[in-house]
C-alpha positions in Angstrom: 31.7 95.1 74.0 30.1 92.7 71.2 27.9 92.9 68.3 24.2 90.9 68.9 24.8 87.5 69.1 21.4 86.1 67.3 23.1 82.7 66.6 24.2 81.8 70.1 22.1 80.8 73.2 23.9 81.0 76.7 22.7 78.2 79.3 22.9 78.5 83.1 21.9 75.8 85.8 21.3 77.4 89.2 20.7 76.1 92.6 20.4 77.6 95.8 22.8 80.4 94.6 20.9 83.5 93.4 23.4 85.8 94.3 26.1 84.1 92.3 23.4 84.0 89.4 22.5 87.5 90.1 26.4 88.9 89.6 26.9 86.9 86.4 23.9 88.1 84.6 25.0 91.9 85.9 28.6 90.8 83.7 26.5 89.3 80.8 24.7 93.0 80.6 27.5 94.9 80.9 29.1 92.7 77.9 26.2 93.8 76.0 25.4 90.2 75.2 21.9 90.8 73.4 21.1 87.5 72.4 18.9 84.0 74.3 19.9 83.5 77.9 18.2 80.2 79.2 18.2 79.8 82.9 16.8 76.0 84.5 16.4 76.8 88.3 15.8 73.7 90.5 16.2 75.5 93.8 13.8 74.9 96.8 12.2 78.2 96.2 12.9 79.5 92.8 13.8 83.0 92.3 12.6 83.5 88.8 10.4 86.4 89.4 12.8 88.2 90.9 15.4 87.8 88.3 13.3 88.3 85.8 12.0 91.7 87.3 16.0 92.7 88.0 16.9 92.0 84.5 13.9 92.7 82.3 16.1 94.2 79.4 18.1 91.2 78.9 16.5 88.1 76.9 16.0 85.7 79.7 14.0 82.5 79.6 13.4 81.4 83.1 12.6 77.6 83.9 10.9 76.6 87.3 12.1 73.3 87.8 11.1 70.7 90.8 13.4 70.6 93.5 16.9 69.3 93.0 16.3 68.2 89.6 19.8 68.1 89.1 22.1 69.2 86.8 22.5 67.3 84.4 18.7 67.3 83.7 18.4 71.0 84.3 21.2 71.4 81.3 19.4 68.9 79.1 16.2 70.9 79.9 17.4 74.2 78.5 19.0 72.4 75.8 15.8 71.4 74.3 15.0 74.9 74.2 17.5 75.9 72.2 17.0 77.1 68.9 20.8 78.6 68.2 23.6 77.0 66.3 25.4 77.6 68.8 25.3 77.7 73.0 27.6 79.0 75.7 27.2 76.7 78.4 28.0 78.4 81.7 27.4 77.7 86.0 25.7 80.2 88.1 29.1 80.9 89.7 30.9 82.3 86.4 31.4 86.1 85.9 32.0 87.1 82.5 34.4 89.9 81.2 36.5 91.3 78.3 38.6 88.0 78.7 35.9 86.1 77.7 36.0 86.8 74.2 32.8 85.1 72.9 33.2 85.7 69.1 36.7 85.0 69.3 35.1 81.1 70.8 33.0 81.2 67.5 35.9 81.9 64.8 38.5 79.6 66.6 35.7 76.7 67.0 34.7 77.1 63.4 38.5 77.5 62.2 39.7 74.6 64.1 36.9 72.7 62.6 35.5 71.8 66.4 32.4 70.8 68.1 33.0 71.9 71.5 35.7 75.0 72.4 36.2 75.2 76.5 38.3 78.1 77.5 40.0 78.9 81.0 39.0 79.6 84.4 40.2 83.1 85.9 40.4 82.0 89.6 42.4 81.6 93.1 44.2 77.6 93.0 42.7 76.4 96.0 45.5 74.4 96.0 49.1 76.6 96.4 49.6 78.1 99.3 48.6 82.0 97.6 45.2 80.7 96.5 44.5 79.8 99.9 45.7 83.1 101.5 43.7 84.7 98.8 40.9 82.9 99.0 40.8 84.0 102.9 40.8 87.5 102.2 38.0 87.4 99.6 36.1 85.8 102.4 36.8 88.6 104.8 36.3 91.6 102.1 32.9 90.1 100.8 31.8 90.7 104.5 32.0 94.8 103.1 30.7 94.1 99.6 34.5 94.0 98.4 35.9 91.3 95.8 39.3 90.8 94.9 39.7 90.0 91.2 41.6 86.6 90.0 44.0 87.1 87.5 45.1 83.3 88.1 44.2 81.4 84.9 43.4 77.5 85.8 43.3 74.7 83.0 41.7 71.7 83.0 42.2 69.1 79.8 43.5 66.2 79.2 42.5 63.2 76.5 40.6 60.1 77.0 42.0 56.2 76.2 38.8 54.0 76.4 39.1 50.5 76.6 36.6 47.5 76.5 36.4 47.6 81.0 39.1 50.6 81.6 39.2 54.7 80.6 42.3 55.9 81.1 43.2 59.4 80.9 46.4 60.9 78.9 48.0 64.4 79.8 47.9 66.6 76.5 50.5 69.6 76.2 48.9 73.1 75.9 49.6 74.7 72.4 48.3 77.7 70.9 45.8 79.2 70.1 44.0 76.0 70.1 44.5 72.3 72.1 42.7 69.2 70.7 41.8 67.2 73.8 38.4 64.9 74.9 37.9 66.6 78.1 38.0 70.4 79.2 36.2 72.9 81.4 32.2 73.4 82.2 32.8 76.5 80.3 32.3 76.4 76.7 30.9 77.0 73.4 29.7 74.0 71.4 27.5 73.2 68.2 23.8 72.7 69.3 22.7 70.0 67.1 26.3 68.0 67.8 25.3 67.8 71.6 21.7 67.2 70.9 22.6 64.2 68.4 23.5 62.1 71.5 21.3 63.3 74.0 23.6 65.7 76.0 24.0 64.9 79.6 23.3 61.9 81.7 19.7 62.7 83.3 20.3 60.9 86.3 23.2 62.3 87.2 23.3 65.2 90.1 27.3 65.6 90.5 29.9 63.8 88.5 28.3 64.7 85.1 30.9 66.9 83.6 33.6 63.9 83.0 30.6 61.6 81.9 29.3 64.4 79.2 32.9 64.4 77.7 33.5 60.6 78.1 30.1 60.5 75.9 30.6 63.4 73.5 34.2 61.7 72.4 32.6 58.0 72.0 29.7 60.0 69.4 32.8 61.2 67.8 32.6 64.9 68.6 35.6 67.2 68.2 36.4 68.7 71.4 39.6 71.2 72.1 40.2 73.8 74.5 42.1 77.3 74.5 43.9 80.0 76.7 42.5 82.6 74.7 39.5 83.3 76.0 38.0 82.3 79.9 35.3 83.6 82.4 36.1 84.1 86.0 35.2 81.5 88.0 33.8 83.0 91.4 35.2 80.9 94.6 35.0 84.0 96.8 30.6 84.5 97.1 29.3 82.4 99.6 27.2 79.6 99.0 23.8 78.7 100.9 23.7 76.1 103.4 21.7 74.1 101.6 23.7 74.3 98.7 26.5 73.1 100.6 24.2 70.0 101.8 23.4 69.0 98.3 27.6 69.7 96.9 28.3 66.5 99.6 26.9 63.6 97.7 29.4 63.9 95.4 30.8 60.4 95.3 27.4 58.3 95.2 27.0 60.5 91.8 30.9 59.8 90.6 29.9 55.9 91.1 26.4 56.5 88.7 28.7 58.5 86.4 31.1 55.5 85.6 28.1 52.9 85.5 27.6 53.7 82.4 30.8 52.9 80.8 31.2 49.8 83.2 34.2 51.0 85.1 34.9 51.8 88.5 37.1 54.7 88.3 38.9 56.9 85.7 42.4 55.7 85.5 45.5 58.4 85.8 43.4 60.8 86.8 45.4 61.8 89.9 48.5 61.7 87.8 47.0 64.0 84.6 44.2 66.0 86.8 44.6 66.2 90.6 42.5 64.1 93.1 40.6 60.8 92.1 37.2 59.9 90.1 35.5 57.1 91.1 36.9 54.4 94.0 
């Protein structure tokens, strides 16, 4: 439950995933979220008209973009539309819920004196050996219309150390309610005309523009911090399309175009601070 949120605008990039987009906007309803909900849709066939039909009492703005614009355009897109102090960035994969706690985002961002406030995601770790199991079984219950909840909360933060031909990143310990840090999750509340003042996300830039968005916020001098307050579930069990699938696999050509722009190759200690590698 919320009061009408007439100074907030939530943002939502889809592709090729309309029933992921379909269940979110069923949680954003049932949160009573009353305020701007901009949706950029660069799917093959776009599926505007149908969400617009399916949720004509919520305050949807529906963009028909070509195909595979890409997200970071798609986000910069809706951006320009946005007329709110404030926006709630969010993929078509989230579902959001009584954790989510959006004016509680507002007061600690404004307390804490921030620009951008990411929160948690509520899902299964791919990674342990229960998140796998777990994520089996959601795959065999959706097959009856079942989900099994996550109560599993996942960070992601950690600081950046830019130097003149190396960005190195620095592990950050959580406290609360609120962590100063340079990177976070693709879930968050930020200050619109902060993001627009440096022109939001790489436009070029199909995969790999989440660390290059943070990487660019920190160098305009934005004040970024992250909490365990407040979090969205992040979906892992709905299937995705085929051609959704197709597109997720270029990843690495887009991690490459990400880094170009700071003239690196890679993002240093990131296996060590995050999991996994960016960049070769």
């Amino acid at each position: 439950m919320m009061d009408q949120e007439k100074d907030l605008t939530i943002l939502i990039k889809t592709l090729e995933r309309e029933a992921h987009l379909i269940q979110l906007l069923h949680s954003i309803k049932n949160y009573e979220f009353s305020g701007q909900i901009i949706i950029a849709d660069d799917s093959l066939i776009p599926y505007g008209e149908r969400i617009l039909s399916k949720f004509a009492n919520l305050n949807i703005t529906y963009l028909d973009l070509p195909y595979d614009t890409g997200t970071a355009e798609g986000r910069n897109r809706m951006l320009e539309l946005v007329q709110t102090p404030y926006f709630l960035l969010c993929d078509d994969d989230f579902v959001i819920d009584r954790r989510t706690r959006i004016p509680l985002m507002k007061k600690l961002l404004n307390g804490n004196e921030l620009d951008i406030l990411g929160g948690v995601f509520l899902q299964h770790n791919r990674k342990t050996r229960i998140g796998q199991y777990l994520l089996r079984l959601n795959k065999y219950l959706n097959f009856y219309n079942w989900v099994l909840p996550s109560f599993q909360s996942f960070e992601y933060h950690a600081g950046f150390y830019i130097e003149k031909d190396k960005i190195s990143l620095l592990p950050i310990e959580y406290r609360d309610p609120v962590t100063l840090c340079d990177l976070t999750h693709n879930f968050f509340l930020a200050r619109t005309e902060k993001v627009k003042s440096f022109g939001g996300w790489n436009p070029i830039l199909k995969g790999g523009e989440h660390q290059n968005f943070f990487i660019r916020a920190k160098l305009a001098g934005l004040n970024v911090g992250t909490t365990r307050k407040c979090g969205v579930i992040h979906d892992q069990w709905t299937p995705n399309s085929e051609a959704y699938q197709a597109l997720r696999k270029r990843g690495n050509e887009y991690q490459m175009l990400a880094l170009e722009e700071f003239g690196v190759s890679k993002l240093e200690n990131y296996g060590e601070v995050l999991g996994g590698k960016f960049g070769i």
